[in-house]
C-alpha positions in Angstrom: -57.9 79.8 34.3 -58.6 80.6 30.7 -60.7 83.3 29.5 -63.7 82.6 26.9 -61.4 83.9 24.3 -59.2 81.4 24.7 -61.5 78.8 25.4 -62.9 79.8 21.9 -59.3 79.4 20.6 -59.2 75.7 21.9 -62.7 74.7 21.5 -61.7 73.1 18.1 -58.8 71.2 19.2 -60.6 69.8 22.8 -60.2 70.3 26.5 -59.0 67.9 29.1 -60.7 68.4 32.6 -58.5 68.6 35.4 -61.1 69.8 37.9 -64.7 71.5 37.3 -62.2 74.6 38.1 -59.4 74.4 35.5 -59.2 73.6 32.0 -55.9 72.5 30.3 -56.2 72.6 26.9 -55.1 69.7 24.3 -53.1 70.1 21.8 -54.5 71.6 18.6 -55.4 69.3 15.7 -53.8 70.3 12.3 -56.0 69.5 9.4 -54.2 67.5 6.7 -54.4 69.1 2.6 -56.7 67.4 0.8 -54.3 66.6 -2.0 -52.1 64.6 0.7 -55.4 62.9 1.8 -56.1 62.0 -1.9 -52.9 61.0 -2.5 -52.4 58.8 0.5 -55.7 56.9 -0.4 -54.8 56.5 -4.1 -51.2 54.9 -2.7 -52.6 52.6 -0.5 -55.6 51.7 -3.3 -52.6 50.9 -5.2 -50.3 48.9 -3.3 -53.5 46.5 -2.2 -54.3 46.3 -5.8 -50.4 45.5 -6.2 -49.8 43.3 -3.4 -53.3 41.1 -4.2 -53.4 40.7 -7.7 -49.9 41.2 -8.9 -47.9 38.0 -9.1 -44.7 39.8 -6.8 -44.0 36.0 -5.6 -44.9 37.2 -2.2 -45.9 34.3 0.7 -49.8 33.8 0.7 -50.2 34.8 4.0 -47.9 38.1 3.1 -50.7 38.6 0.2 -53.8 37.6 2.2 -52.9 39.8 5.3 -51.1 42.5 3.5 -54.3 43.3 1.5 -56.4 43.5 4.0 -54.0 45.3 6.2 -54.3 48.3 3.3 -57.5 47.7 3.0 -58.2 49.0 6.3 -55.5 51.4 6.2 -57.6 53.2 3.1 -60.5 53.2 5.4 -58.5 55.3 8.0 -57.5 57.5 4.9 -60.6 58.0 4.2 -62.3 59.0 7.1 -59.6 61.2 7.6 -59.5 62.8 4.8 -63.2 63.7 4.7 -62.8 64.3 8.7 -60.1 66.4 8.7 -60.6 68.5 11.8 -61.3 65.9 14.1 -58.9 64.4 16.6 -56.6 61.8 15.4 -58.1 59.4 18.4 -62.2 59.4 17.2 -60.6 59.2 13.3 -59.1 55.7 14.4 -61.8 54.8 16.5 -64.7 55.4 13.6 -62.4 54.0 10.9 -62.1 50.6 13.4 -65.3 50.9 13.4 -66.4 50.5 9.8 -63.6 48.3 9.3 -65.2 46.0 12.0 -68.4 46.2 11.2 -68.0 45.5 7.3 -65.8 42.4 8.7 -68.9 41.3 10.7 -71.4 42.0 7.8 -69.8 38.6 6.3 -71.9 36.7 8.8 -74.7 38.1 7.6 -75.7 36.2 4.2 -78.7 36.8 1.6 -78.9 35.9 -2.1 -77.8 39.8 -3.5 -75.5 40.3 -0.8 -73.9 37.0 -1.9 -74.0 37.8 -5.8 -72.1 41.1 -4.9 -69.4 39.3 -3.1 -68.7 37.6 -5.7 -67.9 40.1 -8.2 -64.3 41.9 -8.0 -66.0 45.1 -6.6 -67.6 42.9 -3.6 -64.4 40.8 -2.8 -62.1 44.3 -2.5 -65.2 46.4 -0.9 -66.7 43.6 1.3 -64.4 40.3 1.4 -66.4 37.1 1.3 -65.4 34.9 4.5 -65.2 36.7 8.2 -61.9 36.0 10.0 -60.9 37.1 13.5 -57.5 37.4 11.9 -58.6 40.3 9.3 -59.8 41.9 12.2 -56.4 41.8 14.1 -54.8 43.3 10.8 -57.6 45.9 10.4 -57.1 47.1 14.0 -53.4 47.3 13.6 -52.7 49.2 10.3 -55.2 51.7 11.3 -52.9 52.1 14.8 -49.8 52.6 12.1 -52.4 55.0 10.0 -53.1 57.2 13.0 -49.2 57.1 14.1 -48.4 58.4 10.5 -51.4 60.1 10.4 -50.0 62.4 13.2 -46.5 62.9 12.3 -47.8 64.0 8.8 -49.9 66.6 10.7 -46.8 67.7 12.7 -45.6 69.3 9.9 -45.6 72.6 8.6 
């Protein structure tokens, strides 16, 4: 059984429930620097910028999927970086979130909506066409994001 200083010690980092009796603690959550959240957002930024508007000779799909696939993976840098003590899980599960919901906000269509998309800050921001696809790529690089995410935090 712990003792409420200990609990105090975990509260941060979360407790499993075995039982209403026992409490096994989780293990703790290291909060990434700030400068490594910065810079992992400004290298992803980068590389989309690199991969979707740089002529690399790369396969369309390779430059239509590997945009949005860092896309997305920015968006897990970001909530993390401005999240930093939360667990690694609710980080992947809120930045899936936004990812989605900006995905499905394509549907949605009105006259200075539409105007935006169609200026360079729209189409990276916001995309202009809703595919299932984008979503499948979103969901996966912010699995790889979160798998980085915490080796990165492993370390001293």
């Amino acid at each position: 059984m712990l003792t409420t200083s200990q609990l105090a010690t975990y509260s941060g980092a979360g407790i499993a429930h075995q039982s209403a009796a026992h409490l096994i603690p989780l293990e703790p959550v290291l909060p990434r620097r700030l400068p490594l959240g910065v810079a992992l957002m400004l290298g992803t930024v980068i590389a989309g910028l690199t991969v979707r508007f740089v002529p690399l000779g790369l396969p369309p799909a390779i430059v239509k999927y590997g945009g949005s696939t860092l896309w997305a993976l920015m968006i897990y840098w970001v909530v993390s970086t401005l999240l930093p003590s939360w667990r690694i899980p609710t980080v992947a599960l809120l930045a899936a979130t936004l990812a989605t919901a900006i995905e499905f906000l394509k549907l949605y269509h009105s006259s200075p909506l539409d105007a935006f998309r169609h200026t360079l800050a729209g189409v990276l921001l916001l995309g202009r066409f809703f595919s299932v696809w984008d979503l499948i790529a979103y969901w996966l690089a912010i699995s790889i994001g979160a798998l980085v995410d915490r080796r990165l935090r492993a370390l001293p």
